[in-house]
C-alpha angles and dihedrals in degrees: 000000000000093000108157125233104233105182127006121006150273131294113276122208127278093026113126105157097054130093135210110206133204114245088253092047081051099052088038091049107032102020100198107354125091111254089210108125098356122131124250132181105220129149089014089293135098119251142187111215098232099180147015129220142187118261116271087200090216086131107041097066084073102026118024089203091045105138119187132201122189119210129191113280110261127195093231082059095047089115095048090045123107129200115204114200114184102201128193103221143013112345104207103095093050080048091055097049108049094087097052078057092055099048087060090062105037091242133103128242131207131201125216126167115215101242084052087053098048088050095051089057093045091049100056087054091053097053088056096045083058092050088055087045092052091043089049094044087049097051089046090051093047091039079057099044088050101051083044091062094041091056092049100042081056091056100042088052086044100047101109088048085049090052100045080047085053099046097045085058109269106146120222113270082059091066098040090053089048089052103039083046085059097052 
């Protein structure tokens, strides 16, 4: 991914209860100190924040204050684990051969590309987006019915007023502003 390490270093082998924490987790979590070998409770563990890298900013096109912290890879976590490969080229033959992969191993393996990721993601909030939408256009729709009935409901109990006003010469627009001023 090409994410540089800023302060402190990479992940070794065999290290399973320490962190590594994006610049913006680091100033959301530890505002003017340096995270490097502070501890963090995190995944009901423990855990010593042993780097610090650049943003990758995957997350913050969906959530500004989006932070990100990456942990050594565990076999309990294998189906929670991604593996981001960045190709030159043309990715179809890596893409084809993912499953074989998988089927060494007993496990499936899914592909994603990034961009189909990001717009998955960006898909599900815009489904919801649209269901507030709906909820909000719905509520509008039933407040102006009912303002609509109550207006009626005022003129039907005030039609023999309006008709004496009529009748004694007020026009029109005189009514309809009484009326509206009432409601």
């Amino acid at each position: 991914m090409q994410i540089p390490v800023l302060r402190g270093r990479s992940f070794s082998s065999g290290e399973t209860t320490v962190a590594i924490v994006s610049e913006s987790a680091a100033r959301a979590l530890w505002p003017n100190e340096d995270p490097v070998g502070k501890s963090w409770q995190f995944e009901n563990a423990l855990r010593t924040i042993i780097g610090v890298v650049k943003d990758s900013g995957a997350n913050l096109v969906i959530d500004s204050r989006s932070v990100e912290a990456y942990l050594p890879i565990r076999p309990s976590r294998a189906d929670s684990t991604a593996l981001i490969v960045h190709v030159r080229g043309n990715p179809a033959p890596l893409i084809r051969a993912v499953p074989s992969l998988g089927q060494s191993t007993g496990e499936q393996l899914g592909i994603v590309s990034m961009l189909q990721g990001r717009e998955n993601v960006l898909d599900s909030e815009q489904k919801l987006i649209m269901v507030i939408l709906s909820l909000g256009l719905i509520a509008t729709l039933l407040a102006a019915s009912g303002m609509f009935a109550m207006v009626a409901f005022s003129v039907a109990q005030r039609t023999r007023e309006i008709g004496i006003r009529m009748a004694i010469g007020a026009g029109p627009g005189h009514v309809l502003r009484s009326v509206l001023d009432q409601a």
